[in-house]
C-alpha positions as YAML, in Angstrom:
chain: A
units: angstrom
residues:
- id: 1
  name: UNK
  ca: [60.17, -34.80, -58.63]
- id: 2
  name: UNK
  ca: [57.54, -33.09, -56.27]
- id: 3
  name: UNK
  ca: [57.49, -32.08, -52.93]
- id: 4
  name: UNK
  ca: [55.35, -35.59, -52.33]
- id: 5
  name: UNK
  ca: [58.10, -37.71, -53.42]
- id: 6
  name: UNK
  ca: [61.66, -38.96, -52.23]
- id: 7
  name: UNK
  ca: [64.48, -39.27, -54.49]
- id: 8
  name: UNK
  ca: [65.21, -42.36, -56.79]
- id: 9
  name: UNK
  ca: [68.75, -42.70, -55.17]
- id: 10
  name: UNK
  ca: [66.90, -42.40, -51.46]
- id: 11
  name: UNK
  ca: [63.63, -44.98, -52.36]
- id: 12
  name: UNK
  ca: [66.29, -47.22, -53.07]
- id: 13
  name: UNK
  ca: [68.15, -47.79, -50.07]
- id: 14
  name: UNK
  ca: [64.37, -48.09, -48.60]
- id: 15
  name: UNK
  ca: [63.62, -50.99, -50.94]
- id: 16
  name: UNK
  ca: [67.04, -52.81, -49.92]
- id: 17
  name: UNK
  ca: [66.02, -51.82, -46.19]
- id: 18
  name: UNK
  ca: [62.82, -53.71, -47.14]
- id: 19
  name: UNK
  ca: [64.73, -56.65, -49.23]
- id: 20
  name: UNK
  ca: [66.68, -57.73, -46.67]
- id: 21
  name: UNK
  ca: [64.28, -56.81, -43.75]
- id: 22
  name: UNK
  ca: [67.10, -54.31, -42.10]
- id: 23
  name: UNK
  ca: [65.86, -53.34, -38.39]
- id: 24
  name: UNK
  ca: [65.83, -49.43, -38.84]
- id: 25
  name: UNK
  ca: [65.68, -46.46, -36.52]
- id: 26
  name: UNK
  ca: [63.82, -44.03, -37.98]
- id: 27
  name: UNK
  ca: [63.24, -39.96, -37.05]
- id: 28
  name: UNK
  ca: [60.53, -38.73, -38.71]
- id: 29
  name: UNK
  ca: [59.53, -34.63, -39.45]
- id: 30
  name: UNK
  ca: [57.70, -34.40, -36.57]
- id: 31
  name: UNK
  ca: [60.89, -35.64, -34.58]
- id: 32
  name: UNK
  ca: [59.00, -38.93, -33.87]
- id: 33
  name: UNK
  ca: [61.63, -41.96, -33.22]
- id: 34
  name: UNK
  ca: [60.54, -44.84, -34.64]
- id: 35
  name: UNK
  ca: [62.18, -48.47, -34.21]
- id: 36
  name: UNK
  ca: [61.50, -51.79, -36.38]
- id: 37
  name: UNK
  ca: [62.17, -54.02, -39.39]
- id: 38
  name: UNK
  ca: [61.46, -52.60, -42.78]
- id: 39
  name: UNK
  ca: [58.81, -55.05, -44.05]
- id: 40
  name: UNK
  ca: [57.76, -53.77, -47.32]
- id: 41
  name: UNK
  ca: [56.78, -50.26, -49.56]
- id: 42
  name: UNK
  ca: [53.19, -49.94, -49.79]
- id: 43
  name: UNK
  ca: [50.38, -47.21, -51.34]
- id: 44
  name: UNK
  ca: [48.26, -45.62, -48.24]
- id: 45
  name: UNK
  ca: [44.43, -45.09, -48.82]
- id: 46
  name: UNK
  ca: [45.36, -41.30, -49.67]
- id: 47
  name: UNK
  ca: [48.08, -42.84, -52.50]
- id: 48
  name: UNK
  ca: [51.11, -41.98, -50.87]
- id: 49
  name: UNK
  ca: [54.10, -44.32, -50.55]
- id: 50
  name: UNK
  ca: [54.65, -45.78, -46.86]
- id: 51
  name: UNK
  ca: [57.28, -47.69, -45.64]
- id: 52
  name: UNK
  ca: [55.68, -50.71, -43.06]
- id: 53
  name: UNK
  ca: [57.37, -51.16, -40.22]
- id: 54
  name: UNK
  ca: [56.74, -53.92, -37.66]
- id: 55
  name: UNK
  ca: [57.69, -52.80, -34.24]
- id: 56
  name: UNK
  ca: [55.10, -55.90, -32.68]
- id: 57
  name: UNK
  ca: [52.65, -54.19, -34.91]
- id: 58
  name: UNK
  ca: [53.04, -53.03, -38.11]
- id: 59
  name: UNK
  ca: [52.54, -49.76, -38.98]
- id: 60
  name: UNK
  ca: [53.02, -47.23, -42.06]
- id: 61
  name: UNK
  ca: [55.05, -44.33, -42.45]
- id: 62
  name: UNK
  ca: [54.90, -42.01, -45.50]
- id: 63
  name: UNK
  ca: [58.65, -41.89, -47.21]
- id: 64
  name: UNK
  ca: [57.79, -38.24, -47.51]
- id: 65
  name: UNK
  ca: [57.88, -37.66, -43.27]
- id: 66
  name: UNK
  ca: [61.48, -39.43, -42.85]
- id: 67
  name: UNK
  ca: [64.34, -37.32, -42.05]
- id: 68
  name: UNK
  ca: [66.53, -40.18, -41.55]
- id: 69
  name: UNK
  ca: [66.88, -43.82, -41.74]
- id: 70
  name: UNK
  ca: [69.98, -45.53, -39.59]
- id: 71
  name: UNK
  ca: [70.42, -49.59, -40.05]
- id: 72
  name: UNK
  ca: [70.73, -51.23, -36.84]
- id: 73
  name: UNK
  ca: [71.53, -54.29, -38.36]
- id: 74
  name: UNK
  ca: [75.19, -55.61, -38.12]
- id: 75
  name: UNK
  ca: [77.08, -55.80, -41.49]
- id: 76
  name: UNK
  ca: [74.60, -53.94, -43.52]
- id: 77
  name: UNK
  ca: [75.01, -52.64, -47.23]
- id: 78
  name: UNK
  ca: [74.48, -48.96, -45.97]
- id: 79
  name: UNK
  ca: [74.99, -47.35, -42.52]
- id: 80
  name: UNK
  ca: [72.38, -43.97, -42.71]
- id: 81
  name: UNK
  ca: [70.18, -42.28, -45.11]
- id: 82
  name: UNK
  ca: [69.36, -38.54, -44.97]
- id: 83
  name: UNK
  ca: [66.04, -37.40, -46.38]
- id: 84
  name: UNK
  ca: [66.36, -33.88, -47.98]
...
């Protein structure tokens, strides 16, 4: 694994995040907060894997700048995720 790269175990709970379109919280490196439903995993322009988010727009955030991920949907399969 590189520096460029989250864990197997941690790109996983992002593609159930995505499968059942969990509405996340999200704090990012820069201590950005970031609200929305996990839409889908997708390659940027520079080839680095984002997670889309649609907060009434979509945007992309590279799985390398989360610190962590906390499901604000009720009854989820997973509470929190903590990016190392």
């Amino acid at each position: 694994m590189t520096e460029n790269a989250i864990s197997c175990e941690q790109h996983d709970f992002v593609e159930v995040a995505c499968m059942y379109r969990y509405r996340l919280r999200l704090v990012l490196k820069n201590r950005l907060i970031i609200e929305g439903t996990a839409i889908d995993i997708v390659n940027s322009s520079e080839k680095q894997e984002c997670l889309v988010i649609d907060n009434d727009s979509r945007i992309q955030i590279e799985l390398t700048q989360l610190v962590s991920m906390e499901v604000l949907t009720p009854n989820a399969k997973f509470r929190e995720v903590i990016f190392e």
